[in-house]
C-alpha positions in Angstrom: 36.1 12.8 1.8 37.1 15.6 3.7 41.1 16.7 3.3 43.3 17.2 6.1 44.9 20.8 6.5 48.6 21.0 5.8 50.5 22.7 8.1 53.7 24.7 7.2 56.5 25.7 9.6 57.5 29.1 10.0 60.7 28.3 8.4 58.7 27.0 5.5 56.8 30.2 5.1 59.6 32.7 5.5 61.7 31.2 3.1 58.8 30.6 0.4 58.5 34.4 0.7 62.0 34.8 0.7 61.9 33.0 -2.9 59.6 35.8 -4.0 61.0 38.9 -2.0 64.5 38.6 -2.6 65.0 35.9 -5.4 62.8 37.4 -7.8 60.2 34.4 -8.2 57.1 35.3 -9.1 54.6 34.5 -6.5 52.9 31.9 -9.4 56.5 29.9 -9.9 57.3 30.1 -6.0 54.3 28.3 -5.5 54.6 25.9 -7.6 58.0 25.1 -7.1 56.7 24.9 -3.8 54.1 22.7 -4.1 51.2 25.4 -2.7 48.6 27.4 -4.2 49.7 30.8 -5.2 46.9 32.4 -2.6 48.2 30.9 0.2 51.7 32.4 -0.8 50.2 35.4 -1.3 48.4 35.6 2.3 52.2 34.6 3.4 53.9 38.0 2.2 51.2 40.0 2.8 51.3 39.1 6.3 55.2 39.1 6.0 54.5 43.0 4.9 51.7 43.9 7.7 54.0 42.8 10.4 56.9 44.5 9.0 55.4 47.6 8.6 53.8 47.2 12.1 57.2 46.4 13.7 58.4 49.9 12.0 55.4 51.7 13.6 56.0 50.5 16.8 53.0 48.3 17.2 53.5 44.6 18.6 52.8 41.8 16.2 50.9 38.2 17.3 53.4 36.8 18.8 54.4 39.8 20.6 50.9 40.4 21.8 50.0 36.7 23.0 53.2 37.3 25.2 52.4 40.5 27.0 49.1 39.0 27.4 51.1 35.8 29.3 52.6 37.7 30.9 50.4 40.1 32.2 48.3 37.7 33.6 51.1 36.1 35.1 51.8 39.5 36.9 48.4 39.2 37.9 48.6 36.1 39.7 51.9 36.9 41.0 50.6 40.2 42.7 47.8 37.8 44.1 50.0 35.7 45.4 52.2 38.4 47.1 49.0 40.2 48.8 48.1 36.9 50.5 51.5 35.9 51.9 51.9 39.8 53.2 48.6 39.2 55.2 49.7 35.6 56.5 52.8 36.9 57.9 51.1 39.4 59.3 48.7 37.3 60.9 51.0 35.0 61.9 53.4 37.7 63.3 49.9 39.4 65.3 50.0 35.8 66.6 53.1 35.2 68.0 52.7 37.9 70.0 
């Protein structure tokens, strides 16, 4: 039998860090208190950490990214969009003259 895959809110996640971070857990108790294996805790913070320490450098995280990437293509569309009404008005324009 194959197991489902539990899936954890962000809320979840941040404050199982949290547990560890700030209240001093280790990441062994956290877990299970928690009811999760200490790995997936662990891949938790350490992505907690690499997008902290990205955020300081400047760099965008993955949530961040997926949104400029929205949005550029929205841009792109947009600007499509724009280019095609400028030459309908100017066609139409041509022809009401």
């Amino acid at each position: 039998m194959s197991k489902k895959r539990r899936r954890y809110t962000h809320e979840f996640k941040a404050e199982a860090v949290r547990l560890v971070t700030e209240e001093g857990y280790t990441v062994a108790e956290a877990a299970r208190s928690l009811g999760i294996h200490a790995n997936l805790l662990t891949n938790w913070k350490q992505k907690r950490d690499a997008d902290a320490e990205a955020a300081s450098n400047g760099s965008l995280n993955g949530e961040e990214k997926e949104e400029l990437r929205r949005l550029r293509a929205e841009n792109k569309r947009l600007r499509m969009e724009r280019d095609i009404l400028k030459k309908a008005t100017a066609y139409f324009a041509k022809e009401s003259q």
